[in-house]
Backbone as JSON Lines, residues from 0, in Angstrom:
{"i":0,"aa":"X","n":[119.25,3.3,149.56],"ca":[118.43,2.11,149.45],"c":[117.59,2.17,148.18]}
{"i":1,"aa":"X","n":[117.0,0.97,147.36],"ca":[116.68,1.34,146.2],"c":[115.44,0.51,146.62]}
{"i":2,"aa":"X","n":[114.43,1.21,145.35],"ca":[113.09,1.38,146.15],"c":[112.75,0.59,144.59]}
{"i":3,"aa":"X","n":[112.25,-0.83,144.21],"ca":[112.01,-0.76,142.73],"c":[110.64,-0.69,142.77]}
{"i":4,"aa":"X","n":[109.92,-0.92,141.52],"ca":[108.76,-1.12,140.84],"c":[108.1,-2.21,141.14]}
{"i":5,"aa":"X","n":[108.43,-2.94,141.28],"ca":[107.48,-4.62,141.86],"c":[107.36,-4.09,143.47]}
{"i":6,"aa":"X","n":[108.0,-3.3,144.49],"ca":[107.56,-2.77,145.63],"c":[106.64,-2.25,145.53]}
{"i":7,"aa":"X","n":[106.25,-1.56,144.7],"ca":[105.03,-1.0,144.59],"c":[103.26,-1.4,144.18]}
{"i":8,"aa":"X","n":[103.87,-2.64,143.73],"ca":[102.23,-3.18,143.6],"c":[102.71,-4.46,144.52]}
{"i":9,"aa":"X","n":[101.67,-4.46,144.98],"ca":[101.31,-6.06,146.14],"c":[100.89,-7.11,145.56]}
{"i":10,"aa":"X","n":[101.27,-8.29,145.64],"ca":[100.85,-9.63,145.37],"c":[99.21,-9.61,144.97]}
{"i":11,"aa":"X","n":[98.56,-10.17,143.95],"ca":[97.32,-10.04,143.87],"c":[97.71,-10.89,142.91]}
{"i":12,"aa":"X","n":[96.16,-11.31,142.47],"ca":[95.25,-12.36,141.56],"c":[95.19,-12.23,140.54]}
{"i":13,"aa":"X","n":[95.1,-12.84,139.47],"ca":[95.59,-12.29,137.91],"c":[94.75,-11.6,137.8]}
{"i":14,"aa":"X","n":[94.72,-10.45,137.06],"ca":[93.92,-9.17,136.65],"c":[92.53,-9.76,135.23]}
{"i":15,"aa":"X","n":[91.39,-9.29,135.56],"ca":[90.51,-9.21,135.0],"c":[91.34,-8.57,133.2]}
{"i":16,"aa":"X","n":[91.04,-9.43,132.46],"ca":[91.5,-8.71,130.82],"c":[90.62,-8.88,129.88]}
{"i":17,"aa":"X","n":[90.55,-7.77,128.66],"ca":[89.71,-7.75,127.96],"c":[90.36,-7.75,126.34]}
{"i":18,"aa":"X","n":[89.52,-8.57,125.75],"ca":[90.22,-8.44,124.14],"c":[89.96,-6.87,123.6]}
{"i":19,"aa":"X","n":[91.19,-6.95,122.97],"ca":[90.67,-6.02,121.78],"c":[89.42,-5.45,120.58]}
{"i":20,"aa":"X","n":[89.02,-6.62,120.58],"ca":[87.84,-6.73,119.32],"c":[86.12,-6.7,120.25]}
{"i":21,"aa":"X","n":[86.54,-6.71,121.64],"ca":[85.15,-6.82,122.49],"c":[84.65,-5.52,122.68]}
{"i":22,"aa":"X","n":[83.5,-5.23,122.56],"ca":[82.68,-4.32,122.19],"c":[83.18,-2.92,123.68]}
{"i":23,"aa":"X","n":[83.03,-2.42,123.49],"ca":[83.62,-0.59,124.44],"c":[82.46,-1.36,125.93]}
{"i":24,"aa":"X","n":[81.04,-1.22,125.3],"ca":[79.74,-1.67,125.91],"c":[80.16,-2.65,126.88]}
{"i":25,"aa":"X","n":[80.52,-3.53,126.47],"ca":[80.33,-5.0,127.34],"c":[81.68,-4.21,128.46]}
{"i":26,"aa":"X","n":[82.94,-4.2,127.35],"ca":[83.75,-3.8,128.85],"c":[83.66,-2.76,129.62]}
{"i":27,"aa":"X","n":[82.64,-1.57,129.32],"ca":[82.78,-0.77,130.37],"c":[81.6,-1.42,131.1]}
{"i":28,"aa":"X","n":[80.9,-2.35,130.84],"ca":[79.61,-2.35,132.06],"c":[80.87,-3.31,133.26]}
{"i":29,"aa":"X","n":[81.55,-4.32,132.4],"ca":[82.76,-5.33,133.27],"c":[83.33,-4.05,134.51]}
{"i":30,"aa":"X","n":[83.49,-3.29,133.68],"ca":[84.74,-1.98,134.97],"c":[83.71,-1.89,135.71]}
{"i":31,"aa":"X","n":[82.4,-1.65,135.49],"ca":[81.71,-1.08,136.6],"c":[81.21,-2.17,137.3]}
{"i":32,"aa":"X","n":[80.82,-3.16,136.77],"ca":[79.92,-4.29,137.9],"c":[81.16,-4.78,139.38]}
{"i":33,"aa":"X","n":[82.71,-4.7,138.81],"ca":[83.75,-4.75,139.33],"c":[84.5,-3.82,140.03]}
{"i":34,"aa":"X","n":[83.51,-2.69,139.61],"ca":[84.17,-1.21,140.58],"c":[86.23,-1.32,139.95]}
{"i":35,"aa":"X","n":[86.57,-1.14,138.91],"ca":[87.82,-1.47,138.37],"c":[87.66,0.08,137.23]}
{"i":36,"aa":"X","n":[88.58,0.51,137.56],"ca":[88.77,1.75,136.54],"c":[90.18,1.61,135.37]}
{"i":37,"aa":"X","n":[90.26,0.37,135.2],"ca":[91.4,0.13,134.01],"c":[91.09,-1.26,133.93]}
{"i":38,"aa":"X","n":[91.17,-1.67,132.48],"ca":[91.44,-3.23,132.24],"c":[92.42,-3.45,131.14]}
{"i":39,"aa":"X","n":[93.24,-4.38,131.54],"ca":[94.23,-4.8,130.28],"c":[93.27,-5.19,129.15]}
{"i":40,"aa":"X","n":[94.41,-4.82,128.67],"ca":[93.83,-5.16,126.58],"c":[94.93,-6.35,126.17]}
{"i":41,"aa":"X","n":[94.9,-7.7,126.29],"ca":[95.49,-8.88,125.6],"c":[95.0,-9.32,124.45]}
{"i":42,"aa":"X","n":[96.39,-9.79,123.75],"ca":[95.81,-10.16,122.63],"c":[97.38,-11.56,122.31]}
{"i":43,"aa":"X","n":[97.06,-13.13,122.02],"ca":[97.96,-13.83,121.77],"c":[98.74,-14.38,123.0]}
{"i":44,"aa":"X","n":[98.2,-13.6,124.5],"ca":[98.48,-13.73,125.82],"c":[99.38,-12.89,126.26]}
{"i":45,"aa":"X","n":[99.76,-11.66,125.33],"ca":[100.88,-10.75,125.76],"c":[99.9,-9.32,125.86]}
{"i":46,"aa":"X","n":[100.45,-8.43,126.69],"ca":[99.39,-7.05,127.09],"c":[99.7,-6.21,126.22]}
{"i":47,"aa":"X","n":[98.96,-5.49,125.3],"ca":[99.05,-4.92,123.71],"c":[98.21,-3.29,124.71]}
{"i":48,"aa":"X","n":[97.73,-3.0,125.52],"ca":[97.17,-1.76,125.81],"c":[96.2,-1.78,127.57]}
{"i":49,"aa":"X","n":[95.64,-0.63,127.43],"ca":[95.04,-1.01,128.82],"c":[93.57,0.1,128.28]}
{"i":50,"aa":"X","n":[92.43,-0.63,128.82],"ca":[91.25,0.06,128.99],"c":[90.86,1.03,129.93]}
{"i":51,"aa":"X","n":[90.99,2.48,130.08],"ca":[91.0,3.14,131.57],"c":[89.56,3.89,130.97]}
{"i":52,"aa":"X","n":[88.91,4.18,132.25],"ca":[87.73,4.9,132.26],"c":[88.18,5.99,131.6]}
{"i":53,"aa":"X","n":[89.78,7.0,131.96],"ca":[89.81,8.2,131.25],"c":[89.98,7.76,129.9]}
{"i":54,"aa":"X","n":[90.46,7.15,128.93],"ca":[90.52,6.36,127.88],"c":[89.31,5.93,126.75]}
{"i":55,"aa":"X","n":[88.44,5.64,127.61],"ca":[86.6,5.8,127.55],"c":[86.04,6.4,127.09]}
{"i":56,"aa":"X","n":[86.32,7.42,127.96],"ca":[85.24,9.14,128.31],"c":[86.4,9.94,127.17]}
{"i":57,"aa":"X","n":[87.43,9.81,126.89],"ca":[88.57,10.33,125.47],"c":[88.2,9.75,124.44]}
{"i":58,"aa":"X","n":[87.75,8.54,123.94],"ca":[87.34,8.23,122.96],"c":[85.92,8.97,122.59]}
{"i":59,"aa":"X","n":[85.2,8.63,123.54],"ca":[83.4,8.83,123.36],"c":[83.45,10.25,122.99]}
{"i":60,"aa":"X","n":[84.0,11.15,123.7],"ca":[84.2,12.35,123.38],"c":[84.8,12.76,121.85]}
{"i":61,"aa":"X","n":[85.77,12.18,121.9],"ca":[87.03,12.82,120.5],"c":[85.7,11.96,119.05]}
{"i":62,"aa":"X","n":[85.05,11.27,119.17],"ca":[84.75,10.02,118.1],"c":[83.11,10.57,118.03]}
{"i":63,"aa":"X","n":[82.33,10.96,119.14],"ca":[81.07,11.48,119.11],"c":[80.02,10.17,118.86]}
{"i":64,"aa":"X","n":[80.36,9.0,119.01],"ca":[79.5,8.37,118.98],"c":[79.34,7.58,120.37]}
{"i":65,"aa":"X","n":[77.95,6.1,120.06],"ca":[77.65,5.56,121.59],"c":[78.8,4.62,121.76]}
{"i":66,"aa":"X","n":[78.59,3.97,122.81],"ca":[79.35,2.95,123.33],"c":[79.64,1.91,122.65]}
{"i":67,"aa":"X","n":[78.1,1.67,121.99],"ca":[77.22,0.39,121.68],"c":[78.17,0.17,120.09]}
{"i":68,"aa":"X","n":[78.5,1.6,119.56],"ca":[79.09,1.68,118.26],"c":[80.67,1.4,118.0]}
{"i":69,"aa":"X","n":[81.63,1.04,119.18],"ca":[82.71,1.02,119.35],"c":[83.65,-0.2,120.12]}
{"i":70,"aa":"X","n":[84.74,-0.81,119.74],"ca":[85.37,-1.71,120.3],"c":[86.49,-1.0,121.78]}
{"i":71,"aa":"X","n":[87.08,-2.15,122.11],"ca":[87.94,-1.43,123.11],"c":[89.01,-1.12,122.26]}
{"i":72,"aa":"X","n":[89.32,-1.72,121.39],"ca":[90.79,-0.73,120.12],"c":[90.39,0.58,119.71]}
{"i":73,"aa":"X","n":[88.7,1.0,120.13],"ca":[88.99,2.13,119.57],"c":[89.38,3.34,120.57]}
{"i":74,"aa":"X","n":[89.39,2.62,122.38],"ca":[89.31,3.56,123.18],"c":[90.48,3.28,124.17]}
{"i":75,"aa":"X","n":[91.47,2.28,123.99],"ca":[92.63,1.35,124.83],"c":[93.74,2.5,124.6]}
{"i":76,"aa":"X","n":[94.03,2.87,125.74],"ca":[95.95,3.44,125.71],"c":[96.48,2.57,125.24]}
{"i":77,"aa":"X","n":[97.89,3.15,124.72],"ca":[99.53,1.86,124.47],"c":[99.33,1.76,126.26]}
{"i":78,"aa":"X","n":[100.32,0.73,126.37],"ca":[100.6,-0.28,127.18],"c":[102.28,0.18,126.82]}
{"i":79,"aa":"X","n":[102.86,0.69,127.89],"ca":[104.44,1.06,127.82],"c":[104.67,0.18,129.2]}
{"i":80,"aa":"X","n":[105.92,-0.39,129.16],"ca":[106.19,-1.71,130.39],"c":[107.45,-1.47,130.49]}
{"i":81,"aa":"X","n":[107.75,-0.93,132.05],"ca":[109.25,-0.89,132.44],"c":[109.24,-2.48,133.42]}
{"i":82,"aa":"X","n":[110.97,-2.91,133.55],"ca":[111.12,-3.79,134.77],"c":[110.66,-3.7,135.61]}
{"i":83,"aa":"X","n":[110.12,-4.83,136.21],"ca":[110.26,-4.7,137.55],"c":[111.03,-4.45,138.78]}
{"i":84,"aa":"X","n":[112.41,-4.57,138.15],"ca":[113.21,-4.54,139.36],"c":[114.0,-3.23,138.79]}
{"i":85,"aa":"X","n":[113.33,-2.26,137.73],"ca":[114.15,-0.99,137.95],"c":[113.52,-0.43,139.23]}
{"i":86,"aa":"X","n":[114.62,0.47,139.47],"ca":[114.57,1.32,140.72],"c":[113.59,2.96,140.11]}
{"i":87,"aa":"X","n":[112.49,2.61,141.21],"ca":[111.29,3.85,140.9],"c":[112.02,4.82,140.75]}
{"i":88,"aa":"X","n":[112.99,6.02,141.36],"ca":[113.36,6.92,141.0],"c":[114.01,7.31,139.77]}
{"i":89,"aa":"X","n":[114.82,6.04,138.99],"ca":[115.31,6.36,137.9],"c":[113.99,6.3,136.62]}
{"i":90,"aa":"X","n":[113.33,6.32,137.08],"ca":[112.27,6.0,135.8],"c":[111.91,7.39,135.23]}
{"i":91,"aa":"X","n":[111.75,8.29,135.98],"ca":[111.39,10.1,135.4],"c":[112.3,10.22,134.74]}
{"i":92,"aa":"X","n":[113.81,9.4,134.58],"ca":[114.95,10.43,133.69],"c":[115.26,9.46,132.53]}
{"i":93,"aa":"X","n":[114.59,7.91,132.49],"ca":[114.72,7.46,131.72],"c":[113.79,7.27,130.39]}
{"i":94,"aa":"X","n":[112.32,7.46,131.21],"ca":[111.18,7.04,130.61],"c":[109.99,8.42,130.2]}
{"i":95,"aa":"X","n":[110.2,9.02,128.88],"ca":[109.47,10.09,128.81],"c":[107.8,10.04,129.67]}
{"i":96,"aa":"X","n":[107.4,9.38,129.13],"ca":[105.68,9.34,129.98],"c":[106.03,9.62,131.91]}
{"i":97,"aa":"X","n":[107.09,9.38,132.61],"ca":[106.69,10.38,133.87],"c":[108.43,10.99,133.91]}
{"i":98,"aa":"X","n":[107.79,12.31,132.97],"ca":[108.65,13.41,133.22],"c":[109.42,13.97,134.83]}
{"i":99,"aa":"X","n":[109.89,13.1,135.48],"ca":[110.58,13.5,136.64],"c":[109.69,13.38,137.65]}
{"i":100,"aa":"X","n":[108.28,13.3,137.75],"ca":[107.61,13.73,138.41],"c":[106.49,11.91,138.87]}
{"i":101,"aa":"X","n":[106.16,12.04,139.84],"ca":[105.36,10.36,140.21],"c":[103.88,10.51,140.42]}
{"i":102,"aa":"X","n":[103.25,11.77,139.89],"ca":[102.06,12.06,139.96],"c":[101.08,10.91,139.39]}
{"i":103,"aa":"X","n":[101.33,10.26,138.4],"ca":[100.64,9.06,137.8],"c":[100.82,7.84,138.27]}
{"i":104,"aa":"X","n":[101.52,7.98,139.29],"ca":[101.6,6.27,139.59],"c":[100.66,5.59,139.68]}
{"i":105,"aa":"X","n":[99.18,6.39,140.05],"ca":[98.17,5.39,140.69],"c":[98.03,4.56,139.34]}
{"i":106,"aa":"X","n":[98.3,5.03,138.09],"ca":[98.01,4.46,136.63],"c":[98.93,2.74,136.27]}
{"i":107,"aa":"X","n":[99.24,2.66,137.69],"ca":[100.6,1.52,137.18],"c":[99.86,0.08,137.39]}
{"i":108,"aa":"X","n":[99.97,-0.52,136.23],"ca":[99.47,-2.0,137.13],"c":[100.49,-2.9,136.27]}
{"i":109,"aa":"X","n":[100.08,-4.03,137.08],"ca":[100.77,-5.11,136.83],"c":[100.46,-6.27,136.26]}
{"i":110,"aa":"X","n":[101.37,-6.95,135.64],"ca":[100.94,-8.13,134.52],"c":[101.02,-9.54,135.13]}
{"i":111,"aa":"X","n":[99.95,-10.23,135.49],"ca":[100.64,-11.6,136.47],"c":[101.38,-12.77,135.58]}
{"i":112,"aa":"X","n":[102.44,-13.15,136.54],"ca":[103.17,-13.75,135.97],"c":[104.58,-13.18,135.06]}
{"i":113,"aa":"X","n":[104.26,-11.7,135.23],"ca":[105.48,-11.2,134.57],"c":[106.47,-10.03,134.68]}
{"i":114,"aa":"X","n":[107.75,-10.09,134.43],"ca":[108.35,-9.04,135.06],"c":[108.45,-7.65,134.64]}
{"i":115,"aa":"X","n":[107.52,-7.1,134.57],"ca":[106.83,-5.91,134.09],"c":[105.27,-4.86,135.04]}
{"i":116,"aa":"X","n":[105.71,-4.09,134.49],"ca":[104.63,-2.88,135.15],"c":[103.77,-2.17,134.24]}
{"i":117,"aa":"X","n":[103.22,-1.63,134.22],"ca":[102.59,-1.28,132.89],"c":[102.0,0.31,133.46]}
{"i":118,"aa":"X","n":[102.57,1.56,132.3],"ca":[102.13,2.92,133.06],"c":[101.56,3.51,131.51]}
{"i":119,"aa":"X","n":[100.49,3.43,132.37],"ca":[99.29,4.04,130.93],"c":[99.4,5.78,130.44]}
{"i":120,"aa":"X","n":[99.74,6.07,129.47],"ca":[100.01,7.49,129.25],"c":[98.19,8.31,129.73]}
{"i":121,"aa":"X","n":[98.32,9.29,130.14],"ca":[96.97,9.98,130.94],"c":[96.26,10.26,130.1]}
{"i":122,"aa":"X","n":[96.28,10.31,128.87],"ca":[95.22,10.83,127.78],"c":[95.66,10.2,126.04]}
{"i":123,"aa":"X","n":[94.85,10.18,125.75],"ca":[94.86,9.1,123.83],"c":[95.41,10.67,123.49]}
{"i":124,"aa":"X","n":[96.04,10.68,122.8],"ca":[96.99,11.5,121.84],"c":[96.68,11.09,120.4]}
């Protein structure tokens, strides 16, 4: 039986998104007033990256400065997007970012309106 990728996230409401050029500040207070630990990064109406708290706390760290001093381009993962209707198990042997293994899934979200998933690599490289 084949188990895909759109099984895995549930019907929900278009996702809260944040531009690129909007200040680190404004969107991390957004994650928190919303209790949300990732926000898409759009830009032109297509998803160009994702804002994750670990993403955040990797920038602020690697860059040494405040919040107040930084956009979300300077702290956004790539945005890598498999089908939706591939089948979850083939994705470890196709897709380097989950090496065989489904430990990151909680990282997966979804784009409304489109047939895509979106799996945020765990750390800015």
């Amino acid at each position: 039986m084949s188990y895909t990728v759109k099984d895995l996230v549930p019907e929900r409401i278009a996702p809260m998104t944040v531009r690129r050029t909007a200040s680190l500040d404004d969107a991390l207070s957004l994650m928190l007033l919303h209790d949300y630990s990732q926000l898409p990064v759009v830009e032109d109406g297509g998803l160009i990256g994702m804002l994750t708290s670990e993403s955040a706390l990797q920038a602020l760290k690697t860059l040494g400065v405040r919040t107040s001093q930084l956009h979300v381009s300077d702290a956004m993962a790539e945005a890598v997007t498999v089908n939706a209707d591939d089948d979850v198990f083939d994705l470890g042997h196709c897709y380097p970012l989950l090496p065989g293994s489904f430990e990151d899934l909680d990282t997966l979200s979804v784009q409304q309106n489109a047939p895509a998933i979106t799996k945020i690599p765990p750390r800015i490289r």
